[in-house]
Every structure is written in structure tokens, then in C-alpha cells.
C-alpha positions in Angstrom: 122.9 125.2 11.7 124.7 127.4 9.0 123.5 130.0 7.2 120.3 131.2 6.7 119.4 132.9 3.6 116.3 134.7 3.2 115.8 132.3 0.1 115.9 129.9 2.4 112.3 130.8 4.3 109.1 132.6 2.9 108.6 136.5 4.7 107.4 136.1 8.6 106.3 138.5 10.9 108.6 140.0 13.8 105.9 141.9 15.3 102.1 141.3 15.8 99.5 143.9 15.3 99.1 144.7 18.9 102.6 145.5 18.8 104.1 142.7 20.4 106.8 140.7 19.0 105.8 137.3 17.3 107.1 133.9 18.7 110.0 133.2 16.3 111.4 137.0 17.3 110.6 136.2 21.3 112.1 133.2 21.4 115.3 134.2 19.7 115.7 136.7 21.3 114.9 134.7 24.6 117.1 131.8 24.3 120.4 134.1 23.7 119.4 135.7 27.2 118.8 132.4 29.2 122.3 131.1 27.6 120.4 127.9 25.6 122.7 125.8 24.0 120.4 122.9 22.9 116.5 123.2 21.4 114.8 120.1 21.1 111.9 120.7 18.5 109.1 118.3 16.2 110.4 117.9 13.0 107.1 119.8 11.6 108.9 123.3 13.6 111.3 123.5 11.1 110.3 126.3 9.3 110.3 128.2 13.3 113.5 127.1 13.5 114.8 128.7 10.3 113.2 131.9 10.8 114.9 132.4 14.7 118.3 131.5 13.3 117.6 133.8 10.7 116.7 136.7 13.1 119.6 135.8 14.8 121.7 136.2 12.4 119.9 139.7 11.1 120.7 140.9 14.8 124.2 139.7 15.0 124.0 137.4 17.5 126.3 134.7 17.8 125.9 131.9 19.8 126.3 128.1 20.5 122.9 127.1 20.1 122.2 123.3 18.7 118.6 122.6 17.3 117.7 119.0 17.3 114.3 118.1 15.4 112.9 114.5 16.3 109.4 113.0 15.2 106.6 113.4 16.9 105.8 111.5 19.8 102.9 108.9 19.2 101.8 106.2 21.4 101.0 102.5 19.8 98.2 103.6 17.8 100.1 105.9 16.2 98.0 109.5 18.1 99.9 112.1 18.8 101.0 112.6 22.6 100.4 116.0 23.4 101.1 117.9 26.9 102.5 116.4 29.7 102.5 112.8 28.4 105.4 114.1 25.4 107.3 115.7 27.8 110.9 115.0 29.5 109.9 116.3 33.0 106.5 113.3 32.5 110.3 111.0 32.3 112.0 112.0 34.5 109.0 111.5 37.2 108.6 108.3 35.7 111.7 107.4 36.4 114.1 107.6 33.4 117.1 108.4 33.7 118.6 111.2 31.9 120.9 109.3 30.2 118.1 107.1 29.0 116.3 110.6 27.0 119.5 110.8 25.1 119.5 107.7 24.2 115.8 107.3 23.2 115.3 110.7 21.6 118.7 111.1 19.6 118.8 108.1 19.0 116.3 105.7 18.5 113.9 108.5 17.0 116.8 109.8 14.7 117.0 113.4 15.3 119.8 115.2 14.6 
């Protein structure tokens, strides 16, 4: 992803008023523990994904990890498909095969 520079994103919070941290913190945090390598994410999370790789980058953390950010999903009347319906497991039982995600998400909805 490169380098994040604070100029790069607008001031976020790490941790919530109850004391717990925020999502961008959690999940940075979280995906250098379960070993991610690969983050799938709506094009409109972009601003998410700049602020974990720039807590990531605050904490020292180096890893591997690959952000890919594809369009949203929309069925032919152009609504948003939320839940289950946008998701690869909903594929998979549907009978897709694996190879078939790649191909559709990278690259038929352009991400990368």
C-alpha cells in the first residue's frame, strides 16, 4: 500500500469513549494476529483502509497484508446487495467455484 502520511487522512479516533478501541484500531490490530494477507473492501472503505495501515505503521508493524477495494455489489436495478446476498460464502453455497470469485471480483469489477 505504501506509505501513509498523516497528510494523507483527516484525525480519527483510536479509542471510543467507553474506552474501547475504535474499529480502524481493532481491526488492525486484529488482522496482524489472525496472519491476514488479503482484505477485500467497497471502494467507499477507503478512507478505513488508510487509517489501519496508518496505525500500522504508527505501531511498527510490518506485515504482508494486500487491500483490494472493488465496487459495490448491485443487482440489475442497480440496489445495493447487502448481507448474505454480497457475500463469498452466499457463492460458494451457490456453487461457484473459488476460482470463479477471482475472476469475477478482480477482475471483471476492476479492483485492485
Amino acid at each position: 500500500m505504501g506509505s501513509v502520511t498523516a497528510n494523507s487522512i483527516s484525525s480519527f479516533e483510536i479509542l471510543k469513549d467507553n474506552s474501547e478501541p475504535s474499529s480502524s484500531f481493532a481491526s488492525a490490530v486484529d488482522d496482524v494476529i489472525m496472519d491476514i494477507s488479503l482484505i477485500v473492501k467497497e471502494r467507499k472503505d477507503i478512507t478505513k483502509t488508510l487509517e489501519e495501515a496508518y496505525i500500522k505503521e504508527q505501531l511498527k508493524i510490518n506485515s504482508n497484508l494486500e487491500y483490494a477495494h472493488i465496487p459495490e455489489i448491485v443487482d440489475r436495478d442497480g440496489l445495493r446487495l447487502e448481507g448474505e446476498w454480497a457475500s463469498v460464502k452466499w457463492l460458494l453455497r451457490a456453487g461457484f467455484l473459488p476460482g470463479c470469485h477471482y475472476q469475477f471480483t478482480f477482475l471483471r469489477l476492476g479492483a485492485y
